[in-house]
Structures are given as C-alpha cells and as structure tokens.
N, C-alpha and C positions, 0 to 999 in steps of 0.2 A: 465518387467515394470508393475508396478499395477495399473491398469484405473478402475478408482470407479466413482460412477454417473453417469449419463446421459452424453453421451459421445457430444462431441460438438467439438473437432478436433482430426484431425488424427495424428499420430507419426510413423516415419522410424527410427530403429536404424540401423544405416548403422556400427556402431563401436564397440559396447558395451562397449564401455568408461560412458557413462551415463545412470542413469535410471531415473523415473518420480515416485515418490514416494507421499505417502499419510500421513500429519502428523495426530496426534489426539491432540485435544484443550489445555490439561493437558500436552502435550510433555512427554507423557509419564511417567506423574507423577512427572515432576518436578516443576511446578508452584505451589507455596503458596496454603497451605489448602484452605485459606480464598477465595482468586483466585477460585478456581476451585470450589467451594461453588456459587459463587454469578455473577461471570466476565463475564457478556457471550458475550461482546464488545470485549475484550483480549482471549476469549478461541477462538472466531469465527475467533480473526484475525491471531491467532497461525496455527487453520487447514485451513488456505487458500488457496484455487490453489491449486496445485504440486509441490513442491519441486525438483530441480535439482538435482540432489545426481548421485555426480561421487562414481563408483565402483572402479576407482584406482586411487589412489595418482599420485599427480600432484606436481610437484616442479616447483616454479617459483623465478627466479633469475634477480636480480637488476644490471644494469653493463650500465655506463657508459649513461645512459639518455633512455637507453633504458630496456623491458621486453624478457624474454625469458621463458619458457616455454617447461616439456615435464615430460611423466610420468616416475613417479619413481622407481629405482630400477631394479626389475627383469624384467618387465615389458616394456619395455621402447622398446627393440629389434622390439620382438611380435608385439606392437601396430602400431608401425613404417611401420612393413612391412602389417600388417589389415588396416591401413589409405590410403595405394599406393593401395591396390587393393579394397577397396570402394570408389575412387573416378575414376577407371577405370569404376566398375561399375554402379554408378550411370549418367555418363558421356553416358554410351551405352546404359543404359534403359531411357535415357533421364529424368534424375531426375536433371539434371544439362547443363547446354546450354557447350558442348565445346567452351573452348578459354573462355566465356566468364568471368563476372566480378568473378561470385562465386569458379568456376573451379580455376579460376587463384589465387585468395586468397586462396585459400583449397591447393590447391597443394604446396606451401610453408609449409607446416606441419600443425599439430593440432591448435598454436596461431600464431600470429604476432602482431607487436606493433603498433599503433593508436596515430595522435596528432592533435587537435584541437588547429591552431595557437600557441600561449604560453604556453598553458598548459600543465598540467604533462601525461607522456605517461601514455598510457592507452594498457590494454592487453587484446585483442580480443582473446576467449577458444572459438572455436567450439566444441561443444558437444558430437559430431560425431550421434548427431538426426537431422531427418528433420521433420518440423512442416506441415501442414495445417489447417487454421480455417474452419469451415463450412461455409455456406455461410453465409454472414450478420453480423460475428462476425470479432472481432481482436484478437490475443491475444498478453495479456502484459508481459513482461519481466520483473521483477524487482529482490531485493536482497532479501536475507533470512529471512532477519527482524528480528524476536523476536527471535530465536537460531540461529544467524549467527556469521561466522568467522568477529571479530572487525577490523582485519587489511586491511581489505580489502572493496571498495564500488563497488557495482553494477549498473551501469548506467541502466535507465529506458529505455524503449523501446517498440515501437508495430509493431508487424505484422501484415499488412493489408490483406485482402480477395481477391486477385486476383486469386485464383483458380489454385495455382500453390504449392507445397513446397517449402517452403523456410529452408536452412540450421539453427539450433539451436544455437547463437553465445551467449557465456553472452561476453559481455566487461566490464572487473575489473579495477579497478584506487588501488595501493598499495599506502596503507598508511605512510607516513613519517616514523613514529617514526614503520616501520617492519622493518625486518631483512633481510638482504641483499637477501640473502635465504629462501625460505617460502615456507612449502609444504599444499598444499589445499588436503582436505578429506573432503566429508560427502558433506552435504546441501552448497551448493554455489548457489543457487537462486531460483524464484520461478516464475511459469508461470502460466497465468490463462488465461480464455476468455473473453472478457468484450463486450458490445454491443455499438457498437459508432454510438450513436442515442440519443443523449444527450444534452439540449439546459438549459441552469442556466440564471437567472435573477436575478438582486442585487433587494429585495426592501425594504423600512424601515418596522419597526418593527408595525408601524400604520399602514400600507397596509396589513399587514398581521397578525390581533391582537390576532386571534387562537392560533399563535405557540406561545406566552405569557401565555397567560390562562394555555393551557397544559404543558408549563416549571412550573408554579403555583401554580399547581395542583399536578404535582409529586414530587415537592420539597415540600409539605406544612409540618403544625407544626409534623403529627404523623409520618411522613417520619425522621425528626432529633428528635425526643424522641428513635424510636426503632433503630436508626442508632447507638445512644449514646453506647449502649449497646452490640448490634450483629448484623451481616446482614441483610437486609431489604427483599433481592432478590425481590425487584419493579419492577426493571427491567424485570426481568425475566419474572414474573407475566402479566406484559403489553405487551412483543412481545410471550406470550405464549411457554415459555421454552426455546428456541432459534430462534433467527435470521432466522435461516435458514431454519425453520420451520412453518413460518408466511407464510400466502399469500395474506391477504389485510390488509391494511394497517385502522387507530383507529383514531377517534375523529373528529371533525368538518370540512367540508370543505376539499375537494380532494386538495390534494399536484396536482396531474397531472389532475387537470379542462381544457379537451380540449386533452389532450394526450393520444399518442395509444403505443402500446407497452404495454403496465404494463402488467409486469408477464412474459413478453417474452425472449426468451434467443435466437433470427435469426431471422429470414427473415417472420417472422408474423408479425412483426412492419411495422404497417401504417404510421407511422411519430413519430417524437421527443418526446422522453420523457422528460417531460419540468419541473424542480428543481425551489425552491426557494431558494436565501439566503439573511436569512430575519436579516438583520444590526440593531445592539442594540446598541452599543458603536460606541467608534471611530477607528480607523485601522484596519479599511473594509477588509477582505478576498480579495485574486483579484479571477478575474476569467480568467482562462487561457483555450486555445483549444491545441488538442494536430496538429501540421500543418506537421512536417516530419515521416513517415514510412519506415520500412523495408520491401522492396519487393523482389520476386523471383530473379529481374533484379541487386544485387550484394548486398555485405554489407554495401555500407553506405547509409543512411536513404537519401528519397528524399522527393520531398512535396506532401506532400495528395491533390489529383488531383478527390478529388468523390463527389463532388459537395454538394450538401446539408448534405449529414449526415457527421457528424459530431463529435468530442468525448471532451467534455467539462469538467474541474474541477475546483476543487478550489482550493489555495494556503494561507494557514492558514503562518502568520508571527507572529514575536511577539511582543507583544504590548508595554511591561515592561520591561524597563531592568534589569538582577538580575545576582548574584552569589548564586550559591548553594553549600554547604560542607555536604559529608557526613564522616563520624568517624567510620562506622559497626554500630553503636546503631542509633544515630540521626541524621535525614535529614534537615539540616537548610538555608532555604529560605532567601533571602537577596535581598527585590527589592528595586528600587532607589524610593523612599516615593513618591516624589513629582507627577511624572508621575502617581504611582498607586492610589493618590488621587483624580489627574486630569480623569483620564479614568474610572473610578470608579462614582465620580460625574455627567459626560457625560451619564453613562449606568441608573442611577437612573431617569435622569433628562428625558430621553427617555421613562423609564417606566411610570413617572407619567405625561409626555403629550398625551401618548397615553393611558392609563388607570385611571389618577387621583391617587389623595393621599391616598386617602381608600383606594384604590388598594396596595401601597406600604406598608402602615402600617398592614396590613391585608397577605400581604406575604412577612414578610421581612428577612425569611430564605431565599427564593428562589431568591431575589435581590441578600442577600447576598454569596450565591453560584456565583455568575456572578463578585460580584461588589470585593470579595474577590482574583480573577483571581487565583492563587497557592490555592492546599489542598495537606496538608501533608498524607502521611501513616501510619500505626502503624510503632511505633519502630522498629529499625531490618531490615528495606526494604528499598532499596535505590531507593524508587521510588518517585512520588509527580506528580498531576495533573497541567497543566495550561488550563483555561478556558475562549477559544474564548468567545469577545463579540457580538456573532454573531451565527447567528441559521439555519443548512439544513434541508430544505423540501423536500422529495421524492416523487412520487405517490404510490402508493396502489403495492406491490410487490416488489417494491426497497428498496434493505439497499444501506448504504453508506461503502466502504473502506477508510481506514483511514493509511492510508502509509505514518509511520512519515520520519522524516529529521533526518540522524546521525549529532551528532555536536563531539568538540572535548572533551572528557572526559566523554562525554552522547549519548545515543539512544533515539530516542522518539518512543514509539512503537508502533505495526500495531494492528489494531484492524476493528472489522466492527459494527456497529449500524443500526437496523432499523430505519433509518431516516422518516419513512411515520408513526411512532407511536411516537417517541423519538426525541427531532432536535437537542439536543447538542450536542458537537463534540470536547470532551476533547484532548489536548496531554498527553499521559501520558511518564514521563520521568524515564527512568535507566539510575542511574550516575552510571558510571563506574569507575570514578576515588577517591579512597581512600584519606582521608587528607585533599588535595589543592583544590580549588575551581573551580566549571565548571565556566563559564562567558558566557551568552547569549545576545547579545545589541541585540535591538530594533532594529525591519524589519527582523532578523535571520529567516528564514524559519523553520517552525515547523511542519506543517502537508502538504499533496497533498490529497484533501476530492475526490474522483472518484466513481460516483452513479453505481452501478451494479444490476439486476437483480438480488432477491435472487436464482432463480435457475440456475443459470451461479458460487454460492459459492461453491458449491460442484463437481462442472462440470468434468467428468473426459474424455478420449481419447479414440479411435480407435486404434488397431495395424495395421500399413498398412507391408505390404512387398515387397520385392524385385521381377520385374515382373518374376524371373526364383527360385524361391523359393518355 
C-alpha cells in the first residue's frame, strides 16, 4: 500500500485483496493538454484521497434480484481460504467483537447483498482493509469519480471516530443497462479524511457583497480578450499554483469571521468552521448535514450521536432543464428558453439591487458568465460547464470538494476549488453517450459542495499490523 502525505488514519490489510493507491492530477497523462495546462479545480479533484484499487479481479453476477460476488479465476480458492483465516484472526486479536454485527457479515464471504426497502440490491465488497480515522477526523467513502468503472455507482459513506477499526466496505449499486456478468479491476472507489466541524449559512448576495466584487474582478474584460485566444491560468495565478498549495485564503473579509479550525486537519479545532453560501439566483443550493455513520458496532450506518460537531454540505441541483447531444466533434446544449430567461433575469436583477447599474454595465462579462448558466468546450470534448447561481465561502485554509452526481448517459465530475479565494462552483459534465441525447430536468442533483481542509487533500495513512506480526 502507498501512504503519501501526512498520514491522518491508520490501515490493516488483513487480505490483500485491496491496496490504497495515489493518483496524479494528469491520470497519467490522459487528460486534455489544455486540462493539464490550466485545470487545477479537475487536476486537484483527479488526485484526491486514495483510490481503492483491488489487486484481483472480482466478478460479480446478477441472478434473480439478487448480487453475488467472488474473485476471479485462479484466485478465487487462495482468497477463500486467506478470508477464513483473517477473520479467525482478527476475531482473537480482538480487531472484531466475536458473534458480533461485523464478524457475522464477514463470515459469509468477501460480499453480500444489501436492500433499502424497494430499491435495487446493492453489493456490499469488503476490501479485506480495516480503517481508523485519527482523532477528530471521518473518513469518507465515496466512488472513483473521473476514471471510474460506468457501470457501476458507489454509495457515499463515513466513518466516524470512535477509536475503534472499522472493516473497509464499498457498497456498489449495478447499473441496468451491465451485463449480467461483470468483472471489476483497478480503482473501485476512493477514501479520504475530512473534518466534520463544519457549520454553512444560506445568505443573499447583499449580506455578502465581497464575493460579487471578486466574481467581478476575475471575470473582467482582459480575462475574455486573453481567454479568446489561449489559456488565462487566473486561476492558477490567484490560489498560487495549486489548491493544495495555498494556506490562507485572498481578498476582503475572512470567509470564517469567528471560526477556529482553519488550516486544521484534527483535533486543534476549537470549534466550527463556519461557510458561506451566498445566493444570487433562484434554486438555492440546499444545505444538507450528513446525520447516519459507519461504526466499529456493524455495517449498517447509524445516527451520529456527537453532539455539536458536525459535517455539513451542499447539494447543488439544477436549475434549467436541457438536452445535450454530443456527435465526437460538437457538444450542443438545448435548454428549455423560458426558464433560462427567467433564472437569468432573477440573477441580474440581484446584481443590480445589491451593486446598482453601473455596476452591471461595467461587468457585463462576469453577469454574463452566471446569467448564461452552460459554456461549451472546444470542439472535440464532450464536456460543457453548468453554472450554479450561487457562491461558496470558505475560511482562510479551506478548499471546497466538489463531488459531482452520475446521471444517465453523463458524469459530472469531481473537482476541488479554493473556495476562501474563488467562490464559484461549476459542474462540469462528460457526456458519455454518442448520438442520442442526455436529458437533465430541473431539481436533477448535480453537485454534493463538502468544505475540507486543504491539508487533509493530500492526506495519506499509517500501516498498522497484526498484534503477532
């Protein structure tokens, strides 16, 4: 297993079925020149966490409403009988309560299947890792995101900090249109740490007229003269090279006035790190808390019982409803007119009650950045921006993750932004379907915005071991 960064939880391989692996921003060189040139929202959110990366193939098979699940091939004997005796021993080094809830799920084999009321089974992989967070931290579970297997979704998840290991489960939902038969390889999910000390306030755009200005200012006119042409890398410029690299945060007026934490990745946090999201339009972001976890005490989530802290986000929807067709050459947008003139109208009419009309006429690229909601990409890429109307605040040391929502025929994908210099918070979409058209209606869930500590981005693990090892 390769632990890079400042290690902030511990890891048991009790199996060696999984490793925890490190991407790099470019994937290796397969992201667009241009991308790797200028993206550093999509390179940060390519190298984020750790990646799950099974070392052997996994087959999983559809039968009858139910998942099954086991590795494949030559393999399959081996693991079988290395699974019967890592759960003997973790049961005797007391890594696992006998009898109890976790013992007893593990001892059916590596998966078993999963149903929340009517929906579709879902296949619980144990990884054959056990996790702990360090004190004060969680860590989240989620899917591969920007190089991940399509057919499959990873349900979100955290593991909370009770001072125990907890078993490494991902649970996958198989998508319809796979194959009865499906073998999994490589990156099946990605774990990170995050600090759940996290408190978001909605407030309009006139409580907070700062994060206007600086939208204003980095969209002005010589930002679209040198865009016309070739990359601007503003970005880059303003959170000083990467994201990840920053440690206070730019421009007027602390995002966290009153907040402790900033900069902190545990248990130095004196209280909440306290976000803005500051509403320009209409179809307000909601803001969500996350209330069930994963504890030592079995695998299904229960409810977070830790009183004040907390782990707060956002849940970006969408505003517009559209079709999109891509051909390989051209990516053509198709929203419903009226609604985009309506939500459009609403974001201008915001701007000049809280700034006036000199103000609009004087920035009317950077309205129109907002008020245009979709921006296409060059030719060739089947990508295209949608642009919440609505703006995160972080304090001084926070970026934001940006973990989009799969839809059918598209991904939105993960990225990360310093929100304490930057507050927009684009989705950016890869259609995957050639031809026929994706279809998005209004309220479709697009982004999940989750404040992190920039030094928790790179955050890497401990190796723990077996106490007779």
């Amino acid at each position: 297993m390769a632990a890079a960064g400042d290690a902030r939880f511990e890891v048991l391989d009790a199996l060696g079925l999984c490793r925890l692996t490190r991407r790099t921003g470019d994937l290796d060189g397969a992201v667009p020149l241009r991308v790797a040139k200028a993206c550093v929202p999509l390179l940060e959110g390519n190298a984020f966490g750790l990646q799950i990366t099974l070392a052997r193939p996994i087959e999983v098979r559809r039968r009858l409403g139910s998942l099954r699940a086991e590795p494949a091939g030559e393999h399959r004997e081996a693991l079988a009988r290395a699974h019967r005796a890592a759960l003997t021993r973790l049961v005797s080094q007391g890594f696992l309560a006998p009898e109890g809830a976790w013992h007893r799920a593990l001892r059916g084999g590596l998966a078993w299947t999963s149903r929340k009321g009517l929906g579709p089974p879902r296949l619980r992989l144990w990884t054959g890792l056990l996790v702990r967070p360090d004190p004060g931290l969680w860590l989240r579970v989620a899917g591969a995101a920007n190089r991940r297997n399509a057919l499959i979704e990873v349900s979100e998840a955290y593991l909370a900090d009770d001072g125990a290991f907890v078993p490494l489960v991902v649970e996958l939902r198989v998508r319809d249109e796979a194959p009865q038969h499906l073998q999994l390889e490589g990156e099946i999910g990605c774990i990170a740490p995050v600090l759940p000390d996290v408190q978001i306030e909605a407030c309009s755009l006139a409580d907070a007229p700062e994060v206007g200005r600086a939208h204003a200012e980095f969209y002005d006119a010589k930002y679209f003269a040198v865009k016309k042409g070739q990359v601007t890398r503003k970005y880059r410029r303003l959170v000083g090279g990467t994201a990840g690299g920053r440690n206070a945060g730019a421009g007027e007026g602390s995002a966290g006035e009153g907040s402790a934490g900033e900069g902190s990745g545990g248990e130095a946090s004196a209280g909440p790190a306290r976000v803005r999201l500051v509403v320009a339009g209409p179809a307000a972001p909601e803001i969500a808390e996350v209330t069930e976890v994963t504890t030592a005490a079995g695998p299904d989530p229960v409810p977070w019982r830790g009183g004040a802290r907390r782990l707060a986000s956002i849940v970006v929807r969408n505003a517009v409803p559209f079709r999109a067709t891509f051909d390989g050459h051209t990516l053509a947008v198709a929203p419903e007119a009226p609604r985009l003139a309506e939500g459009a109208a609403a974001v201008e009419r915001t701007f000049a009650r809280t700034f006036g009309d000199d103000f609009i006429a004087a920035n009317r690229g950077a309205l129109w950045y907002l008020t245009k909601y979709f921006t296409p990409h060059p030719p060739g890429e089947p990508h295209f921006f949608v642009k919440p109307w609505a703006f995160t605040r972080t304090p001084p040391g926070w970026s934001s993750l940006l973990d989009g929502v799969h839809g059918d025929g598209y991904d939105v994908m993960r990225g990360v932004v310093a929100t304490d210099a930057f507050f927009a918070t684009p989705a950016v979409f890869h259609v995957r379907r050639l031809g026929a058209p994706i279809e998005v209606p209004e309220g479709a869930p697009l982004l999940r915005i989750v404040p992190i500590p920039r030094d928790l981005l790179r955050a890497g693990f401990r190796e723990a071991r077996f106490l007779d090892a």
